[in-house]
PDB file with SEQRES, HELIX, SHEET and CRYST1 records, atoms N, CA, C and O in Angstrom:
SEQRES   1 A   58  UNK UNK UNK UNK UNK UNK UNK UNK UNK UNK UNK UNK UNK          
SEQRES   2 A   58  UNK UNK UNK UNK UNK UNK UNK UNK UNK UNK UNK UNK UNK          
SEQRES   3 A   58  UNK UNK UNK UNK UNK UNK UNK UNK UNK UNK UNK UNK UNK          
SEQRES   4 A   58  UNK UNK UNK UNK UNK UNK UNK UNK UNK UNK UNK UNK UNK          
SEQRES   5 A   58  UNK UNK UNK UNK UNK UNK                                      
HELIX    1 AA1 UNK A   12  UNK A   19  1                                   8    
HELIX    2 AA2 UNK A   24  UNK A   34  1                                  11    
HELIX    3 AA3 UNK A   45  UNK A   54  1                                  10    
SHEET    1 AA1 2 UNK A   7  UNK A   8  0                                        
SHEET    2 AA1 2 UNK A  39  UNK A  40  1                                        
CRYST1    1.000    1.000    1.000  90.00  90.00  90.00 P 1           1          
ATOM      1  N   UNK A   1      -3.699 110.202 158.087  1.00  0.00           N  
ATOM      2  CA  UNK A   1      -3.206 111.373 158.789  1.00  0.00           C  
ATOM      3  C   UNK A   1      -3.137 112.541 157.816  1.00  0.00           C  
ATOM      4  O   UNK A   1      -2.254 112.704 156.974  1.00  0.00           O  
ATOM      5  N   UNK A   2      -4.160 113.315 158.033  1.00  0.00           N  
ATOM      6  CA  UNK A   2      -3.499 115.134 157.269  1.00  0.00           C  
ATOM      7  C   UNK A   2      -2.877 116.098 157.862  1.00  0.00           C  
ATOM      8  O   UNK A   2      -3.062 116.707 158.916  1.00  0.00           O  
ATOM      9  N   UNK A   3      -1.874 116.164 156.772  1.00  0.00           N  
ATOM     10  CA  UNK A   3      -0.648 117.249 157.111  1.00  0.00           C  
ATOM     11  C   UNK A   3      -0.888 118.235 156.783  1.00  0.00           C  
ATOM     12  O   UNK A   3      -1.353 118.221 155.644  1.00  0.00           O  
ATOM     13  N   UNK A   4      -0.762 119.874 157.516  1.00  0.00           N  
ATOM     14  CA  UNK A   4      -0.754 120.539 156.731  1.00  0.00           C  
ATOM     15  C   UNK A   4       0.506 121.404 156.421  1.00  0.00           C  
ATOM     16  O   UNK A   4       1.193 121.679 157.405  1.00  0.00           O  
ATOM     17  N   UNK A   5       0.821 121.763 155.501  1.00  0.00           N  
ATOM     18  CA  UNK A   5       2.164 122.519 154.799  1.00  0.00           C  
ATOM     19  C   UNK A   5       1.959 123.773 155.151  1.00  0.00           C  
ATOM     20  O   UNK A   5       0.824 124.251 155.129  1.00  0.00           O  
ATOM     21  N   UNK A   6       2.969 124.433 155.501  1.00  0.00           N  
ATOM     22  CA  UNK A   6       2.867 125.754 155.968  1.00  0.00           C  
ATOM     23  C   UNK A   6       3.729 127.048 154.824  1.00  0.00           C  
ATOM     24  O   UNK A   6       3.690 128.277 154.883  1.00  0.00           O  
ATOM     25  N   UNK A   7       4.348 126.259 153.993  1.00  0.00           N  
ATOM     26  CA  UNK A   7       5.086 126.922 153.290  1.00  0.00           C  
ATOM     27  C   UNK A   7       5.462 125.694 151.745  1.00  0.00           C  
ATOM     28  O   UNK A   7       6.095 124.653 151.925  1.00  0.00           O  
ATOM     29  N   UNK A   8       4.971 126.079 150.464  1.00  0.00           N  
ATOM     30  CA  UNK A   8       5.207 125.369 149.355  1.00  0.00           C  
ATOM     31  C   UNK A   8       5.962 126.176 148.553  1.00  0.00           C  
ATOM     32  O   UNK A   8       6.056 127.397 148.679  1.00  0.00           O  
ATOM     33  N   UNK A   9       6.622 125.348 147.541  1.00  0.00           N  
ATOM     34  CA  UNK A   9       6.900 126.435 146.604  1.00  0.00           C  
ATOM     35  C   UNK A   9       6.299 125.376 145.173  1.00  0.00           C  
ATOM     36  O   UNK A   9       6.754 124.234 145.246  1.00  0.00           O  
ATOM     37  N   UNK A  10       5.533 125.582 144.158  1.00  0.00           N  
ATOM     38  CA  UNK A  10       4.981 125.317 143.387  1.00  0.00           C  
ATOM     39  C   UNK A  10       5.397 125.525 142.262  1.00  0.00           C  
ATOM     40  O   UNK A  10       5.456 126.665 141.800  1.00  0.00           O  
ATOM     41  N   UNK A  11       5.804 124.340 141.534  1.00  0.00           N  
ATOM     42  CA  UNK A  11       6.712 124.659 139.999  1.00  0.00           C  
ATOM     43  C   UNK A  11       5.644 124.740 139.053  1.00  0.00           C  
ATOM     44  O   UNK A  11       4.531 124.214 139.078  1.00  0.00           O  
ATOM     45  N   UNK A  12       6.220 125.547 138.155  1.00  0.00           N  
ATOM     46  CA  UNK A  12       5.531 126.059 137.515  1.00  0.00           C  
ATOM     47  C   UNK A  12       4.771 125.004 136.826  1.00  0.00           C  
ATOM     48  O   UNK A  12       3.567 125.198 136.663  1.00  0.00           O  
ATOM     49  N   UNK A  13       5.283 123.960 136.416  1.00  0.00           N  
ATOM     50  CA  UNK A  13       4.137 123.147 135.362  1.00  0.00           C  
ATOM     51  C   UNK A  13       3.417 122.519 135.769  1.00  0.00           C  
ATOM     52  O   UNK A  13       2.704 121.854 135.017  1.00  0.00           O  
ATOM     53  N   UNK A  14       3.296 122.456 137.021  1.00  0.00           N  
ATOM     54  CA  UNK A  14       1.918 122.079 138.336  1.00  0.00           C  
ATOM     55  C   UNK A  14       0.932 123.084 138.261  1.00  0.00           C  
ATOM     56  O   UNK A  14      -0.255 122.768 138.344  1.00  0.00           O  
ATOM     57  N   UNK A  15       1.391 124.617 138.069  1.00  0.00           N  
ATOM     58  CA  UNK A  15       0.709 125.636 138.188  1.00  0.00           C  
ATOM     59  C   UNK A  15      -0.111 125.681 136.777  1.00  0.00           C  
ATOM     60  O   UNK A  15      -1.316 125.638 136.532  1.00  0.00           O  
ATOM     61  N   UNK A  16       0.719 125.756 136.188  1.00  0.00           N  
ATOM     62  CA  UNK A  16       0.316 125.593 134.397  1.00  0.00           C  
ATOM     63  C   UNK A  16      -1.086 124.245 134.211  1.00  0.00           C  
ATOM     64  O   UNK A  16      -2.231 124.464 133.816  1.00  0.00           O  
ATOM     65  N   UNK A  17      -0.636 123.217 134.539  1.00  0.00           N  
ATOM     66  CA  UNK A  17      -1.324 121.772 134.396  1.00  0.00           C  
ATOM     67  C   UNK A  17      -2.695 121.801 135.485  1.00  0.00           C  
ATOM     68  O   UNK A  17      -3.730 121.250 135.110  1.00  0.00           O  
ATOM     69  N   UNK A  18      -2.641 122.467 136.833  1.00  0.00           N  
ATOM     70  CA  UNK A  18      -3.654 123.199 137.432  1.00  0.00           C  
ATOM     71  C   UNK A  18      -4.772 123.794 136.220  1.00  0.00           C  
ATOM     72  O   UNK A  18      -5.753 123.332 135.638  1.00  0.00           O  
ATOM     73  N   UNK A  19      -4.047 125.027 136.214  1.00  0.00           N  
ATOM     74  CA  UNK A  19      -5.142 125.507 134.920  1.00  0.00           C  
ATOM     75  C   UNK A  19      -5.965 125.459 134.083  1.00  0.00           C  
ATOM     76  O   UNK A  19      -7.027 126.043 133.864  1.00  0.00           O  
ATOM     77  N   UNK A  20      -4.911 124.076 133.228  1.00  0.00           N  
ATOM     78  CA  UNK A  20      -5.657 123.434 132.071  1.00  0.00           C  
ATOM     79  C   UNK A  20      -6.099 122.292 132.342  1.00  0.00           C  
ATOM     80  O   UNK A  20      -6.319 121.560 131.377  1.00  0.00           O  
ATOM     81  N   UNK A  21      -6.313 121.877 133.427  1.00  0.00           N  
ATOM     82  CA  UNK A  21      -6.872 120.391 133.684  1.00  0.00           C  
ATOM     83  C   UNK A  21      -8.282 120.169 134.156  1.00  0.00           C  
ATOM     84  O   UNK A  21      -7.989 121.190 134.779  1.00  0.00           O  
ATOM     85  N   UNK A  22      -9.078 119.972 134.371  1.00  0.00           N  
ATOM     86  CA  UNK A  22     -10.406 120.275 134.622  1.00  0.00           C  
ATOM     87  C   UNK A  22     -10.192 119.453 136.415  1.00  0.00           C  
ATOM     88  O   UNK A  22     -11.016 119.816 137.254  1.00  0.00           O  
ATOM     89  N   UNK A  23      -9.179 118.486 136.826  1.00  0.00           N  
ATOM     90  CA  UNK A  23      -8.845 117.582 137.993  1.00  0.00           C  
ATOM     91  C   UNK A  23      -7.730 117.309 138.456  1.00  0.00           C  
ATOM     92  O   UNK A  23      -6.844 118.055 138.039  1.00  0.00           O  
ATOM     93  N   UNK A  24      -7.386 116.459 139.223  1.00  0.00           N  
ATOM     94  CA  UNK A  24      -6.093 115.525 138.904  1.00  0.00           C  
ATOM     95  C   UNK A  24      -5.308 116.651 140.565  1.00  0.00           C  
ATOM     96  O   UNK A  24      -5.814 117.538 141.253  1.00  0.00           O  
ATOM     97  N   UNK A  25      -4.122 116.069 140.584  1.00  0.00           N  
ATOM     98  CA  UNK A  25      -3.866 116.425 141.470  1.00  0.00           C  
ATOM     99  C   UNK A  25      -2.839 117.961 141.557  1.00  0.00           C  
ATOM    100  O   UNK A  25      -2.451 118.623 142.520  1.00  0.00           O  
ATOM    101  N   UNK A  26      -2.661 118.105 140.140  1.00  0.00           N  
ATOM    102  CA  UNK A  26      -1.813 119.827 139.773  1.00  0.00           C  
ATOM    103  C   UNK A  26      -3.355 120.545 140.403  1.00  0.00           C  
ATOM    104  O   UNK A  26      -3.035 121.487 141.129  1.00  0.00           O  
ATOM    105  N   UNK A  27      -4.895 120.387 140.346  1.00  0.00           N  
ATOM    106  CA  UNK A  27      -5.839 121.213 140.817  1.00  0.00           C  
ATOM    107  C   UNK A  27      -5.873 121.368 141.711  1.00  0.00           C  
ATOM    108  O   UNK A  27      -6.159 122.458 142.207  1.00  0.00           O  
ATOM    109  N   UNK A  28      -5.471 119.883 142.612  1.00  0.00           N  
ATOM    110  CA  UNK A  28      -5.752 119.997 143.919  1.00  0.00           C  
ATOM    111  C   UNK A  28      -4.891 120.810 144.922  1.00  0.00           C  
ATOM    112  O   UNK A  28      -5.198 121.435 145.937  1.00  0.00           O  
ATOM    113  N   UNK A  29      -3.677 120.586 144.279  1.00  0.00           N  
ATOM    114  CA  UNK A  29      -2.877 121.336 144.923  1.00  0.00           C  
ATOM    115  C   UNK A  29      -3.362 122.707 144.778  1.00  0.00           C  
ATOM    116  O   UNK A  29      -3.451 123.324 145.840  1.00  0.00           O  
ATOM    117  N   UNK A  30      -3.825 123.567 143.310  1.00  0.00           N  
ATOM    118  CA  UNK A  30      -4.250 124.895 143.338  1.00  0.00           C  
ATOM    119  C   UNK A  30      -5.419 125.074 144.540  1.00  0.00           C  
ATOM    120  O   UNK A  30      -5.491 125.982 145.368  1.00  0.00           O  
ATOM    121  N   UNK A  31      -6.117 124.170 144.404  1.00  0.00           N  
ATOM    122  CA  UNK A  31      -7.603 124.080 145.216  1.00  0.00           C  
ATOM    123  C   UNK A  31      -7.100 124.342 146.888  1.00  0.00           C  
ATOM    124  O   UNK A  31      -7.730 124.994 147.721  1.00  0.00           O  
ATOM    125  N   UNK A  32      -6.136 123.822 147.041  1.00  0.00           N  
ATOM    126  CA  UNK A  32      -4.989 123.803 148.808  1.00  0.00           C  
ATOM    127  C   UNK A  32      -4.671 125.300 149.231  1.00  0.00           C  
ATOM    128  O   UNK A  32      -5.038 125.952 150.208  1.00  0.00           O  
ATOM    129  N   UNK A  33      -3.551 125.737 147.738  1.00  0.00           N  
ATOM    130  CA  UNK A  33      -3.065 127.095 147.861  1.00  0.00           C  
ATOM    131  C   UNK A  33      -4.360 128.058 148.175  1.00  0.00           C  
ATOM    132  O   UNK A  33      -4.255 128.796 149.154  1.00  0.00           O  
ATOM    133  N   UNK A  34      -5.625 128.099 147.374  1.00  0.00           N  
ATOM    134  CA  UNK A  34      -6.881 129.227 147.591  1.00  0.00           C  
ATOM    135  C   UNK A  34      -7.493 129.360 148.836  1.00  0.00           C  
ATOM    136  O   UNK A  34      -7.777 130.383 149.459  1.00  0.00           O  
ATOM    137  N   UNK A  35      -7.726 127.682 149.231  1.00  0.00           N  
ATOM    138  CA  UNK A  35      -8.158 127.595 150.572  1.00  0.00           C  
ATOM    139  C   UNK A  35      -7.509 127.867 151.946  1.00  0.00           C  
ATOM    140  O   UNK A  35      -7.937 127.504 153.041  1.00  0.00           O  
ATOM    141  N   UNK A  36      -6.260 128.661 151.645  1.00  0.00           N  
ATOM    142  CA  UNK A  36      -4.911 129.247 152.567  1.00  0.00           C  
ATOM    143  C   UNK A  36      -4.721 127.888 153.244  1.00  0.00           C  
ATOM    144  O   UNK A  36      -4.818 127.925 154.471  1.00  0.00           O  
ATOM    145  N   UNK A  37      -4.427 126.494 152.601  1.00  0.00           N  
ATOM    146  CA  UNK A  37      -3.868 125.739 153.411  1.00  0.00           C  
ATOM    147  C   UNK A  37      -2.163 125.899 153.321  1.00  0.00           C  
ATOM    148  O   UNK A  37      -1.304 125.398 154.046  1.00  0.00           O  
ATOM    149  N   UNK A  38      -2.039 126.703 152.266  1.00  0.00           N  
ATOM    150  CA  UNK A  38      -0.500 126.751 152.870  1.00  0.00           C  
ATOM    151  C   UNK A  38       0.423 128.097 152.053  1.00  0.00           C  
ATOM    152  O   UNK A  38       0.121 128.189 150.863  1.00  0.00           O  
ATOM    153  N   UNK A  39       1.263 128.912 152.437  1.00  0.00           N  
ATOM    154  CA  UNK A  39       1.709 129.992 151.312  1.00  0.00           C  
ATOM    155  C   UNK A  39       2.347 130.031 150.591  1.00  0.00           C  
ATOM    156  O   UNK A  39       3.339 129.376 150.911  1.00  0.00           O  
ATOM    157  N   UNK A  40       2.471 130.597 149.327  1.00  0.00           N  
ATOM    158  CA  UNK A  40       2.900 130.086 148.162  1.00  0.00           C  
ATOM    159  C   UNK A  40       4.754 130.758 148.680  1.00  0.00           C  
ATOM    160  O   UNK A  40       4.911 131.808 149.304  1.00  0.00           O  
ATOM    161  N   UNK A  41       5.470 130.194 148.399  1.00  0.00           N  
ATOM    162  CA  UNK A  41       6.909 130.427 148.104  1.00  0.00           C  
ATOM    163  C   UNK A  41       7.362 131.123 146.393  1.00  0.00           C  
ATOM    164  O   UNK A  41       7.369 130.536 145.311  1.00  0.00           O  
ATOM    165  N   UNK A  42       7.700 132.562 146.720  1.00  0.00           N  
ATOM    166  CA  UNK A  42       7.895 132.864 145.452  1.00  0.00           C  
ATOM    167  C   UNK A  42       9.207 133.312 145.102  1.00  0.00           C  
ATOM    168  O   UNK A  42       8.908 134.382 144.571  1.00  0.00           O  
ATOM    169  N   UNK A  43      10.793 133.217 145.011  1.00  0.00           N  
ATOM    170  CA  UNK A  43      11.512 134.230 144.368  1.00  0.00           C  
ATOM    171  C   UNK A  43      11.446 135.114 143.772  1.00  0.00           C  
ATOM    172  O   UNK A  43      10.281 135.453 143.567  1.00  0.00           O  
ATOM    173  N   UNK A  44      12.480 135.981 143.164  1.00  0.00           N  
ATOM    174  CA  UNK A  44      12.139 136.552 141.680  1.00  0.00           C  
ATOM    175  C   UNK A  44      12.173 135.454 140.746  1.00  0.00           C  
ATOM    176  O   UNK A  44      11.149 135.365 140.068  1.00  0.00           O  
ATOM    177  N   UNK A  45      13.122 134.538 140.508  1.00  0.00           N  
ATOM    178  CA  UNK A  45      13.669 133.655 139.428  1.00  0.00           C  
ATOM    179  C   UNK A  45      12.184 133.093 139.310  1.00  0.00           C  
ATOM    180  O   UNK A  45      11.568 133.401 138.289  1.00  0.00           O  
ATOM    181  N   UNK A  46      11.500 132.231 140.341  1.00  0.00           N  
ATOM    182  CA  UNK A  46      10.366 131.849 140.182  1.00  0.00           C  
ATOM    183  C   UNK A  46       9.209 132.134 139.897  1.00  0.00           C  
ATOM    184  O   UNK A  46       8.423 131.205 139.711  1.00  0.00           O  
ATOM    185  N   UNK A  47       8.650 133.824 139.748  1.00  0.00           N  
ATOM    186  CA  UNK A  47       8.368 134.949 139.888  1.00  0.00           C  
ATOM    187  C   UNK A  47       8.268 135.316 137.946  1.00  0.00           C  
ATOM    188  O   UNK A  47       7.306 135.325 137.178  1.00  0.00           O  
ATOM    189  N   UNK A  48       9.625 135.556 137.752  1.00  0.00           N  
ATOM    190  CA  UNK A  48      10.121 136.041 136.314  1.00  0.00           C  
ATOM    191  C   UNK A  48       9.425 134.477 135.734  1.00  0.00           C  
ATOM    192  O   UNK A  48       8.450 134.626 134.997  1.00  0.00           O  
ATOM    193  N   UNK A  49       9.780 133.273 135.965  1.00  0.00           N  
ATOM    194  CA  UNK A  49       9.398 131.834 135.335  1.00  0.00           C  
ATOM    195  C   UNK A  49       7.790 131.727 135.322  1.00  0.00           C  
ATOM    196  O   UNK A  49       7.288 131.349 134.264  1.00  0.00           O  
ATOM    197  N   UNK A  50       7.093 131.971 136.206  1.00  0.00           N  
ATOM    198  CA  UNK A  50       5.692 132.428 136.262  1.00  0.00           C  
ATOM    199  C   UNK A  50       5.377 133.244 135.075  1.00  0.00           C  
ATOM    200  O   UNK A  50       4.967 132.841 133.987  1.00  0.00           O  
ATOM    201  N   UNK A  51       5.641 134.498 135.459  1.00  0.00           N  
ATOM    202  CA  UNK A  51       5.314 135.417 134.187  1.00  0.00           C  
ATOM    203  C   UNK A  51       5.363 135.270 132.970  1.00  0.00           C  
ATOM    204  O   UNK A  51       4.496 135.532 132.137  1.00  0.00           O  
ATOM    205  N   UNK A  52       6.606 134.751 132.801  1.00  0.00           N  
ATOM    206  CA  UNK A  52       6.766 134.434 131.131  1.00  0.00           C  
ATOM    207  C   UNK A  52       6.291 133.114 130.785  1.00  0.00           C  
ATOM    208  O   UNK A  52       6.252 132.773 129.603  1.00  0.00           O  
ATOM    209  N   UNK A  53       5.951 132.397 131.653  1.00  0.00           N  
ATOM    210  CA  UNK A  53       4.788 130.885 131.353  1.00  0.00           C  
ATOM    211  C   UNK A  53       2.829 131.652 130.915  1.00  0.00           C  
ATOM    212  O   UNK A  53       2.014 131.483 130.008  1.00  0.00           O  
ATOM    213  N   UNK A  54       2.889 132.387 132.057  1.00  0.00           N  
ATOM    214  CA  UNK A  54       1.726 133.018 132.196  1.00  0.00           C  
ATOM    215  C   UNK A  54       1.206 134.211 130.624  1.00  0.00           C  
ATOM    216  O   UNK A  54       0.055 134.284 130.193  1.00  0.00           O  
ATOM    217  N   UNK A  55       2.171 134.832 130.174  1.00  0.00           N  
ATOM    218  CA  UNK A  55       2.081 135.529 129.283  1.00  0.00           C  
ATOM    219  C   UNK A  55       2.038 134.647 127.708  1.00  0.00           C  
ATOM    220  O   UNK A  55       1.434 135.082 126.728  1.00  0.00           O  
ATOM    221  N   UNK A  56       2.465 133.925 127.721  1.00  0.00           N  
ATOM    222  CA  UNK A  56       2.730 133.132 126.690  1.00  0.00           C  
ATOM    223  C   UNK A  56       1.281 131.930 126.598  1.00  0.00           C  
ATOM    224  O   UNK A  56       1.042 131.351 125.538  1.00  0.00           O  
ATOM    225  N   UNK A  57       0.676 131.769 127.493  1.00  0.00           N  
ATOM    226  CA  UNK A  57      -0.253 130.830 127.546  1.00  0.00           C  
ATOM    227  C   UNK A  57      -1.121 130.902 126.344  1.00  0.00           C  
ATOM    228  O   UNK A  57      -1.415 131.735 125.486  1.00  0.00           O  
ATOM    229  N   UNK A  58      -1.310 130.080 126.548  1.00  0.00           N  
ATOM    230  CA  UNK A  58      -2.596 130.479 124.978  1.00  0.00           C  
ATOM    231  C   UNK A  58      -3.888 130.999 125.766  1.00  0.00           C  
ATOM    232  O   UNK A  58      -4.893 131.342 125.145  1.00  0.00           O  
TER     233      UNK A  58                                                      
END                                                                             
């Protein structure tokens, strides 16, 4: 049975591990979010935690 999610919120080291992973399932989930299977949930707190993961990346 596929579900689809209508609303996620995505921690950051899923988002991060997405990135640097060439697979696995932190991609797939990115691969979900692009294909608008579902919208990302953002705060600020989550938002500000993004950014400063994102800036710092190598």
């Amino acid at each position: 049975m596929r579900v689809h999610l209508k609303q996620q919120l995505v921690n950051t080291g899923v988002f991060v591990s997405a990135l640097r992973a060439g697979g696995g399932a932190s991609r797939q989930i990115l691969r979900l979010l692009l294909r608008n299977w579902f919208t990302l949930l953002l705060g600020v707190a989550h938002w500000s935690e993004y950014q400063d993961v994102l800036v710092s990346y190598p």
